[in-house]
C-alpha positions in Angstrom: 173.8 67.1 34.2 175.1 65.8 37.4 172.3 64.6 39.9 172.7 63.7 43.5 173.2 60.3 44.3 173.4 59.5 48.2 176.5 57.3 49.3 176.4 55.3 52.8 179.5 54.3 53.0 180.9 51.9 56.0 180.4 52.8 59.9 183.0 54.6 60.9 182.9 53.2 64.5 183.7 49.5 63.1 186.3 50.6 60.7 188.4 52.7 64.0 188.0 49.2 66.3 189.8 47.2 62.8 192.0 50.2 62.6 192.9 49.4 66.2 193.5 46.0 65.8 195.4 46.4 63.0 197.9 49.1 64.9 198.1 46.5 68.1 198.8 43.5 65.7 201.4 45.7 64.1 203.7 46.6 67.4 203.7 43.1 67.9 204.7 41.9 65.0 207.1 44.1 65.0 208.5 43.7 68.4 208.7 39.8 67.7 210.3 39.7 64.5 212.8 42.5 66.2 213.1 39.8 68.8 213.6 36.7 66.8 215.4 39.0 64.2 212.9 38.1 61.3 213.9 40.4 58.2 210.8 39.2 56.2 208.9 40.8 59.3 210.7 43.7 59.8 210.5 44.7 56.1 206.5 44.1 56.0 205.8 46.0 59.3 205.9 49.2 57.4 203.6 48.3 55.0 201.1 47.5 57.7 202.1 50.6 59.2 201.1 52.4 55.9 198.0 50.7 55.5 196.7 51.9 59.0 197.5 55.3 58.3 195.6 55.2 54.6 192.7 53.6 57.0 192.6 56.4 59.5 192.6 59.3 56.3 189.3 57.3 55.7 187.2 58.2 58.4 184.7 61.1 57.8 182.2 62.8 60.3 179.1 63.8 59.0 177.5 66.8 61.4 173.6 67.1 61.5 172.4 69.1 58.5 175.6 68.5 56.1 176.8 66.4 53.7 179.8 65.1 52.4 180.7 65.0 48.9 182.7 62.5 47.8 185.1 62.6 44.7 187.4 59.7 43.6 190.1 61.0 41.1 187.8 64.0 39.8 184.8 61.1 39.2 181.8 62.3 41.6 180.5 59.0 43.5 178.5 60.0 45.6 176.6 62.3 48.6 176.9 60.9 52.2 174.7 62.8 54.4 174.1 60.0 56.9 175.3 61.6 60.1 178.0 60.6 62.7 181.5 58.7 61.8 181.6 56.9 58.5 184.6 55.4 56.4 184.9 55.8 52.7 187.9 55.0 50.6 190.8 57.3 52.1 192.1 58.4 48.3 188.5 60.1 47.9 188.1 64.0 48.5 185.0 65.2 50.6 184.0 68.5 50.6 181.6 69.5 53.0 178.5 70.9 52.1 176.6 72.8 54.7 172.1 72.0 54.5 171.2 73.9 57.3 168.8 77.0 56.3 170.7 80.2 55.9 169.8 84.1 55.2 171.0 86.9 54.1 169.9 90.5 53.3 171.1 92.1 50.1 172.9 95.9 50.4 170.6 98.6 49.7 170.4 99.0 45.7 169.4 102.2 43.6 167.2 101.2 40.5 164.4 102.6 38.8 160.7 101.5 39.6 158.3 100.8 36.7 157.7 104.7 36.0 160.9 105.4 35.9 161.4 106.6 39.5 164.7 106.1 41.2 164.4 104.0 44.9 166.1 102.1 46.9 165.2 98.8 47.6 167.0 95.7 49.8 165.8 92.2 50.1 166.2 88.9 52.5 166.6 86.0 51.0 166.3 82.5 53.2 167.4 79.6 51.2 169.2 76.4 51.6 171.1 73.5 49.5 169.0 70.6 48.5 170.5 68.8 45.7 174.6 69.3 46.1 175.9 68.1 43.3 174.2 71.0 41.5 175.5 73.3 43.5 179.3 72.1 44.0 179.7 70.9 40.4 176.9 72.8 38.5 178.6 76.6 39.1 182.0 78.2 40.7 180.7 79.7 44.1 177.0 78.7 45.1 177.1 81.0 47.6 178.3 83.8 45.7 175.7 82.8 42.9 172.9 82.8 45.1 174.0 86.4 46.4 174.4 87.8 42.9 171.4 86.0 41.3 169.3 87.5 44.2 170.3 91.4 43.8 169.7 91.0 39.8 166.1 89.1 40.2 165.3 92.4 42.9 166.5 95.2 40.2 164.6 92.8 37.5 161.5 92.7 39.7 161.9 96.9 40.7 161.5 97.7 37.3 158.4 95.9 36.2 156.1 97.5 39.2 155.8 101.3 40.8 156.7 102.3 43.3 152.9 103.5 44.6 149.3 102.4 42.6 148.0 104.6 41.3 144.9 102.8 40.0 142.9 100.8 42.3 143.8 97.1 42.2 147.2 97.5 40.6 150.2 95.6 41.7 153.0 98.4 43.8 156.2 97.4 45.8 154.6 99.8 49.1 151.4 98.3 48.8 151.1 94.7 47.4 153.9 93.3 50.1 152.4 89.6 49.9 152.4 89.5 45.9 155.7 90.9 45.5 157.2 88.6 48.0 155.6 85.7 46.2 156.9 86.4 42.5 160.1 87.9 43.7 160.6 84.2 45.4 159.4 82.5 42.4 161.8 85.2 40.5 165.2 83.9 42.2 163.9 80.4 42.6 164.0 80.1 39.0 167.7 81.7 38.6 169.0 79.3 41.6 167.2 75.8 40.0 170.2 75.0 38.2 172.4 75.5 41.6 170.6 73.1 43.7 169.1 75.8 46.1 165.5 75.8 47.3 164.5 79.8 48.5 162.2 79.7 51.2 161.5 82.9 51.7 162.1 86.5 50.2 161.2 89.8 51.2 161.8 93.5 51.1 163.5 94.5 54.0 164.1 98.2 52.7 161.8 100.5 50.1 162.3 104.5 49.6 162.4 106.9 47.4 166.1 108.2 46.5 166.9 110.7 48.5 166.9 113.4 45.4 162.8 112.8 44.9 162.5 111.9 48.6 161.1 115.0 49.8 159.2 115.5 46.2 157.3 112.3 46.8 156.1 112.8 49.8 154.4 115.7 48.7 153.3 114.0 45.9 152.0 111.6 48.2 150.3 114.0 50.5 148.5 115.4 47.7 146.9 112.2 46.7 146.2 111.5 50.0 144.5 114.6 50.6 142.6 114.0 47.0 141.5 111.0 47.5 140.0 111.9 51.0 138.1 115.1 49.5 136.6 112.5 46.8 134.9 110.5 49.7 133.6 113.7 51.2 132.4 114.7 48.3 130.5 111.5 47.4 129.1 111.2 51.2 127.7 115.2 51.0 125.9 114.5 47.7 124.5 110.9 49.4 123.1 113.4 52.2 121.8 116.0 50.1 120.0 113.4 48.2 118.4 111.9 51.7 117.2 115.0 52.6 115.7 115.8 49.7 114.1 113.0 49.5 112.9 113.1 53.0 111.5 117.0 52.6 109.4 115.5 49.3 107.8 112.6 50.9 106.9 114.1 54.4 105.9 116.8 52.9 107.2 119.0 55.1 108.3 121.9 52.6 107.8 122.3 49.0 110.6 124.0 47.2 111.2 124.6 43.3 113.9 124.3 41.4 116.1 127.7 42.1 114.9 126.3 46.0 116.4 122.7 45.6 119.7 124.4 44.1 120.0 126.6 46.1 119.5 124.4 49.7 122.1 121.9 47.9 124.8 124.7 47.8 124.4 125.3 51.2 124.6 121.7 52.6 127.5 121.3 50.5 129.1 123.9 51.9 128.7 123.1 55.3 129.6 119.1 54.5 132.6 119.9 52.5 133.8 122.6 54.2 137.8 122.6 55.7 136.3 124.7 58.8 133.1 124.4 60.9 130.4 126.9 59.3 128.4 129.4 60.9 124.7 129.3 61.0 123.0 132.3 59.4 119.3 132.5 60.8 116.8 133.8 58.2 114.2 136.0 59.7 112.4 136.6 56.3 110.5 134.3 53.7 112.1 131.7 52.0 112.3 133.9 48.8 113.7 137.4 50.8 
């Protein structure tokens, strides 16, 4: 496997005054031996000539956050990254390779969620190029890669979680937004290794049912909602019941049997689970009547 090895190559700034010098040099050697009618010096001005053009194909500029990498005959030799003007050997090919950090948010995708309910789901990704021989020589189209490796890690990661929890504590896509960022970043960082790409960052950017269960789910949704809400009534009226209770026995204010008790909890259950306010009855006989 190809690694990245960083090439400095010459200063691009002392290579253009040579350059230079060579071209001046040049017209005058050429205008003397045109003068004094020298053949030898007529026939080797070209060659100069040539020379100073291979020089000037040598000279590269390197832009903050990019890198240059350089291939002699098909042979990779080496990374500049190094910024401003530099000079490498003029027969070499540099391709630029861009290292700034860069983004992009996936189209929305229809899968199926762990229980087998269709949603649709979109993603940003924020990634960047650390090691570019990986990704220049290591697969076709690193950016196309990244884009396609990105979209299959999301339907891979859709399918192993649901949509909602619906036991307390489990992983879901709606509520566990920190977890599922972190594995779905660890997901696509493990498909990109091999392309020299370091993800930074990825998150959902878009989660919903399909339309078809849309409206389905939600009542679905409302129903739990409204379940789970009547459990913690529920639970708070029988923790008051109890109190009172307990606070009739040991102050003594009233002493009620059992058909009593049961029938003083109905009531307060009533009114304490009750949808609507209720209305107070007043009792003008005996307990019993």
């Amino acid at each position: 496997m190809l690694r990245e090895k960083e090439l400095k190559g010459f200063s691009g700034w002392m290579m253009l005054v040579l350059l230079l010098g060579l071209a001046i040099t040049a017209v005058i050697m050429f205008i003397t031996s045109v003068r004094a009618e020298n053949a030898p010096g007529i026939i080797l001005w070209p060659v100069v000539l040539l020379v100073l053009i291979l020089g000037l194909f040598g000279l590269t500029i390197v832009n903050p956050n990019e890198a240059r990498v350089v291939q002699l005959f098909g042979k990779y030799r080496g990374t500049i990254k190094e910024q401003g003007l530099r000079w490498v050997n003029p027969l070499t090919r540099r391709r630029k390779v861009s290292l700034r950090v860069r983004n992009f948010e996936s189209s929305k995708m229809k899968v199926n969620d762990h229980d087998g309910n269709p949603i649709d789901i979109a993603v940003v990704v924020v990634w960047r190029v650390v090691e570019t021989a990986e990704a220049m020589f290591h697969v076709d189209d690193y950016e196309h890669f990244v884009h396609v490796q990105s979209e299959s890690a999301v339907r891979n990661l859709a399918t192993s979680y649901p949509y909602d929890a619906h036991v307390e504590g489990q992983i879901s896509l709606r509520m566990s937004a920190g977890e599922i960022a972190h594995k779905l970043r660890e997901e696509i960082q493990e498909r990109l290794a091999q392309a020299g790409v370091e993800v930074i960052e990825a998150r959902i950017s878009h989660l919903a049912y399909a339309s078809e269960i849309a409206s389905a789910m939600l009542r679905r949704q409302q129903a739990s909602a409204i379940i789970a809400a009547r459990q913690k009534i529920v639970e708070g009226a029988v923790g008051m019941v109890e109190m009172a209770l307990d606070l009739l026995n040991s102050k003594k204010v009233v002493q009620l049997d059992e058909e009593r008790k049961a029938a003083m909890v109905s009531n307060l259950l009533v009114v304490l689970c009750g949808d609507r306010e209720a209305q107070p009855v007043v009792n003008t006989g005996t307990l019993y009547q």
